[in-house]
C-alpha positions in Angstrom: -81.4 81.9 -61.3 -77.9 80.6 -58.9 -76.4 79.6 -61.7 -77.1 82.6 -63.8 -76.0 84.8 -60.9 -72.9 82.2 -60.5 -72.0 83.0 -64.4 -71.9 87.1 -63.5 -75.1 87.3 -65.8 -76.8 89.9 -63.7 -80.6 88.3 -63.7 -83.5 91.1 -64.3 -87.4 91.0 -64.6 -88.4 87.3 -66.0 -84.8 86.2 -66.1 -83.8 88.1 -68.8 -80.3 89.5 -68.5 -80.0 93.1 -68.8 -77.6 93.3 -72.4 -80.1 91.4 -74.2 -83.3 93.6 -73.0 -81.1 96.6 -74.3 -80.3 94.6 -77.3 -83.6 93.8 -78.2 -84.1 97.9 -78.1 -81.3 98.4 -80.2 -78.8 99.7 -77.4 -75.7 97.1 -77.9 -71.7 97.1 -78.0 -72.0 97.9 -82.1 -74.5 101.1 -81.2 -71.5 102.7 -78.9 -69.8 103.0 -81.7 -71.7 106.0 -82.9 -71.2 107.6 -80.1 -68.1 108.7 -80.9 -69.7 110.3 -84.0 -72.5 111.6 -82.7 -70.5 114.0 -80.1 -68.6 115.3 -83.1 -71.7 116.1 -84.7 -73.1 118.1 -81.8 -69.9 119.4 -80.9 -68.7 121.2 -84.8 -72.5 121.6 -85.7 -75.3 121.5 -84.0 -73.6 123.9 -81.0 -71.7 126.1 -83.6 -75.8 126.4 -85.3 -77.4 126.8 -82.5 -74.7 129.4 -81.1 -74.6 131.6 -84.4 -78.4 131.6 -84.4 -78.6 133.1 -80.7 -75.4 135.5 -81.8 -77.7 136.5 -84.8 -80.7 138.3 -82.7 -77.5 140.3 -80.2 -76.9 142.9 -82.6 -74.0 145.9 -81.9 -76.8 148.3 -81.4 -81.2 148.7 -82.0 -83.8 145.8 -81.3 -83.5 142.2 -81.3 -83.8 141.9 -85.3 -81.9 144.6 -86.4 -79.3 142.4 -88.1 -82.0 140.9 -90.4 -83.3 144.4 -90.7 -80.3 145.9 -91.9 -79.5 142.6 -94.3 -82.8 143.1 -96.2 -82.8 147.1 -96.2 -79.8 147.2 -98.3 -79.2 145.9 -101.3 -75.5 145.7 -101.2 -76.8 142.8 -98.4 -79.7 141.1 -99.6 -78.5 141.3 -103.6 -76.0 138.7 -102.5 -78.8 136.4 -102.8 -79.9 136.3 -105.9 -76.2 136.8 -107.4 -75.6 133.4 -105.2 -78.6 131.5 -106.9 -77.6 132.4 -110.5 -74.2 131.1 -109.6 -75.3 127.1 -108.2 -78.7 126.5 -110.2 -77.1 126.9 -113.4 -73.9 124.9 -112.1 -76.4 122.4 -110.9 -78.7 122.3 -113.8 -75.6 121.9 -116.5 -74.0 119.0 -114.5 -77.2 117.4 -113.9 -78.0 117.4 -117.4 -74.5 116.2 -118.7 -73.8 113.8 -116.2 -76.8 111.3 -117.2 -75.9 110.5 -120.2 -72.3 109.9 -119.7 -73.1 107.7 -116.8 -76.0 105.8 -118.7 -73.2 105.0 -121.0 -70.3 104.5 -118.5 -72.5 101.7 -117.2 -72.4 99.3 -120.1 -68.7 100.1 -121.0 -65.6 97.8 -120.1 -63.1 100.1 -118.6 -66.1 101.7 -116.1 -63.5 101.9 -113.5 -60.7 103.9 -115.1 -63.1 106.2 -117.0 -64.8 106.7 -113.5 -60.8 107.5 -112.1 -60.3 110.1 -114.8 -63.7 111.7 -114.1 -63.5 112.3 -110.3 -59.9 113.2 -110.5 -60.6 117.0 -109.8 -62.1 116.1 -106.8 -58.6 115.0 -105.9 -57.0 118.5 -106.8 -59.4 120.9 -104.5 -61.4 124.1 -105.5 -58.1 126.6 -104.8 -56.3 124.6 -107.2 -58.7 124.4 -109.5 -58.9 128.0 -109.4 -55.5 128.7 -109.7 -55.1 126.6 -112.7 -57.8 128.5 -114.5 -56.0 131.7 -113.7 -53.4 130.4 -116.0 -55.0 128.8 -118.2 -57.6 131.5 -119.6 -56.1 134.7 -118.1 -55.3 137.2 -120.7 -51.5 135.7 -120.9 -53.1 132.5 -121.0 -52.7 128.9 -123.1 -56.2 129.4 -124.5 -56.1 133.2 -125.1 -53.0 132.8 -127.1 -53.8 129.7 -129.1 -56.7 131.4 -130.0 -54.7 134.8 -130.7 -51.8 133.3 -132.6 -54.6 131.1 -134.8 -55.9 134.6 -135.8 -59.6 134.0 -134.6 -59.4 136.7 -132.0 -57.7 140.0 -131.9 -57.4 140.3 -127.7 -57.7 138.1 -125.4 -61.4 136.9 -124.1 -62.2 137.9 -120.3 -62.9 134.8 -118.8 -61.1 135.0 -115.4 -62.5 138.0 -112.7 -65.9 137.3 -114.0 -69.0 135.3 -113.8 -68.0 133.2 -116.1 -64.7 132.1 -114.5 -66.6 131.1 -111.4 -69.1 129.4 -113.2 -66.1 127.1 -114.9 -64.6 126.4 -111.6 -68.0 124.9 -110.1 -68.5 123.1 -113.1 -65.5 121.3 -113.2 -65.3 120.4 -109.4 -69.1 119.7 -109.3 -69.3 117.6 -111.9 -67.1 114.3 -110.9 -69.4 114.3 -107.5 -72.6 114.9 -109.6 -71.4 111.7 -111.8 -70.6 109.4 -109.0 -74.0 109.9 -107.9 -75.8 109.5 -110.6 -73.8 106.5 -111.5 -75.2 105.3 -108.5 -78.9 105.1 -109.2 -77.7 104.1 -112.9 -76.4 101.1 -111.8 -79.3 100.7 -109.3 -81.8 99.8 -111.8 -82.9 97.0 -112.9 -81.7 96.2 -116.4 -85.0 93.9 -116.7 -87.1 96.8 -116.6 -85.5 98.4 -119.6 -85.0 95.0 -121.5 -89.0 94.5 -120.6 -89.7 97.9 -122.6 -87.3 97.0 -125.3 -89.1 93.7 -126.2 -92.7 95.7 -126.4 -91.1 97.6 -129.0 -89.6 100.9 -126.9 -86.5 102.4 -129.1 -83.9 104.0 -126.7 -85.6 107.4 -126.1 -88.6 105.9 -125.3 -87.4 103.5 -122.9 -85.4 106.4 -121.5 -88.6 108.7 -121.3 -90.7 106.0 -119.8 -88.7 104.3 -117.8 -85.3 105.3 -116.9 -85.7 108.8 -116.4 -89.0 108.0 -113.5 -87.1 105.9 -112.0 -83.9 108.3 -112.0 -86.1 111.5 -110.7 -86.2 110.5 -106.7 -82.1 110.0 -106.9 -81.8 113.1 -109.2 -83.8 115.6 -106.8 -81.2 114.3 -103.7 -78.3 114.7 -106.0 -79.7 118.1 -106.9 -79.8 118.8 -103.7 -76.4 117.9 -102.4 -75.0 119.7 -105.9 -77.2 122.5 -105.2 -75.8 122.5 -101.5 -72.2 122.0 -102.5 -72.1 125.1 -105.5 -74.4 127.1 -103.2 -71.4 127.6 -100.0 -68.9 128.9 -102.9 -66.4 131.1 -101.7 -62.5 130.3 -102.6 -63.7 130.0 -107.0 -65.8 133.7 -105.9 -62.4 135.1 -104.4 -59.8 133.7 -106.9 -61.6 133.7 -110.5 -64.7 136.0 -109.8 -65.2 139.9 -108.6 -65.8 139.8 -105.3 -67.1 143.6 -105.1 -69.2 143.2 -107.9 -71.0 140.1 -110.3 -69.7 137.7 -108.0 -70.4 138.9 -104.5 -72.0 135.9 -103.3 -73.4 135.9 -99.5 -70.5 133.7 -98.4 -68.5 136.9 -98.9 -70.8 139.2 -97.0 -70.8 137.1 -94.3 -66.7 136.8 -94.2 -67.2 140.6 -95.0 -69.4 141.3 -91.7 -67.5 138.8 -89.2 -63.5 139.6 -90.4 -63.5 143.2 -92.3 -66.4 144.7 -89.9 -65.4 142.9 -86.9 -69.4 142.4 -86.7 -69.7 138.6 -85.6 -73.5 139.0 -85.1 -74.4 141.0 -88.3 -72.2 137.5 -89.9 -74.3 135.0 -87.9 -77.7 136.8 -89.3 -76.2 136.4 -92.7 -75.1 132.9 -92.4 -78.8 131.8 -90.9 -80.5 133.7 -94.2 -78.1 131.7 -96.2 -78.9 128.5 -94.4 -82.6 129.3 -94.8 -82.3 130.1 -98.7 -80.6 126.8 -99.3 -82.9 125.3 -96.8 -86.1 126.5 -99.4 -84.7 125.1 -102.4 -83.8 121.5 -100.8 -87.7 121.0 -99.1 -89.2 122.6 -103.1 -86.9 120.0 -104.9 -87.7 117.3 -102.6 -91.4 118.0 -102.7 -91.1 117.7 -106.4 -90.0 114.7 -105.9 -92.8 113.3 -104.8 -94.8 113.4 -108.3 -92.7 111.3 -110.0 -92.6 107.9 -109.8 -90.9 106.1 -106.5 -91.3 102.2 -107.5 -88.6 100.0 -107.1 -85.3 101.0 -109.0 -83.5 97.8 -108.1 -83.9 94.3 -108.0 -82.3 91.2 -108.9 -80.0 93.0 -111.2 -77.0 90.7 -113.1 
């Protein structure tokens, strides 16, 4: 105990020295670390929630709840909702649905790493650019519009920009390289045992994708739904710049920019932004409920 007391190793109940009884609790020099982290997270979202959800219930004028009141009394409000869901689910859906396959067969190829490079690039060019490139491309003054108009197959050009459809193109295309990487993720993850196993007893490739791939896919395919779903579902700039933002594409991003900068209504925008929290809130805890009826056995292993 004197020479422990000698060495500046503060001695504590049994002779144990205080940093390894915190160690052994996890509390070390590595967990400060997140500390850092962890005040950031507190500071630029959970006081900013917390804050708008208490501004939400302090409306300009009538009870305590008037805000949600007024949100789903009027349908110039609470239509925003479903004109945000047919916007992400199909978005999601499409790149779900496309991005399997090419990243079952990315997997196997020899230049994975620059075909992954030229698929995530338009994560590297940002949704306003994106956007703004599509205004040029298939506005009515367009590349496509007159390639398609000097070829003779159309007479005018085809509205694609100011519409549904010219949002819908703009989350595709900046959805999809994140969609990919993920599911090139669990791709990899598997076990390539498990599918050679299936091919030996006799399963062709749809089978073996049927019975075994795709089960073992459907756990990292509801979180990638999710985080797609999430990430298509906050669209505002592609709304703005390619859709109608009085009319097909007034999504509730807009109401709520709407209520806090055109209205000067910062409560009324708080209400909004908790009911859009709360709708993408829903469709995460369904998915990942789903989840749970599909198979959840071990995707990786000693693979390669």
């Amino acid at each position: 105990m004197v020479t422990e007391a000698i060495a500046g190793t503060p001695p504590l109940e049994g002779g144990i020295p205080l940093t390894q009884r915190l160690a052994a609790r996890g509390l070390d020099a590595v967990t400060a670390l997140v500390l850092p982290a962890v005040f950031c997270v507190i500071a630029l979202f959970i006081y900013p929630f917390f804050y708008g959800f208490v501004l939400s219930f302090e409306p300009k004028s009538g009870t305590w709840l008037a805000n949600y009141a007024r949100f789903f009394s009027d349908s110039f409000f609470h239509g925003t909702i479903a004109t945000t869901l047919w916007l992400p689910l199909p978005v999601t859906i499409i790149n779900l649905v496309v991005a399997v396959p090419v990243a079952l067969q990315v997997r196997h190829m020899r230049w994975q790493r620059l075909l992954t490079t030229i698929l995530v690039l338009p994560i590297t060019l940002g949704t306003v650019l994106v956007a703004e490139g599509l205004l040029n491309y298939l506005g009515p003054q367009g590349w496509f519009n007159r390639v398609l108009m000097t070829a003779g197959l159309i007479s005018e050009p085809v509205k694609l920009v100011h519409n549904y459809w010219g949002v819908m193109l703009s989350l595709v295309i900046t959805g999809f390289p994140f969609t990919f990487l993920l599911i090139l993720s669990y791709v990899t993850g598997i076990d390539p045992v498990l599918e050679q196993a299936a091919a030996t007893l006799g399963a062709n490739a749809r089978r073996r994708f049927w019975n075994v791939l795709l089960p073992l896919l459907m756990p990292g395919l509801a979180i990638t739904f999710c985080l797609s779903f999430v990430q298509a579902f906050s669209v505002f700039p592609s709304a703005v710049l390619l859709g109608a933002p009085a009319g097909p594409t007034r999504v509730i991003s807009i109401a709520a920019y709407q209520a806090a900068f055109e209205e000067y209504d910062y409560s009324m925008a708080s209400a909004v932004a908790m009911i859009m929290a709360l709708v993408q809130l829903g469709i995460v805890v369904a998915v990942i409920g789903l989840r749970g009826r599909f198979c959840r056995g071990p995707a990786a292993g000693a693979k390669g």
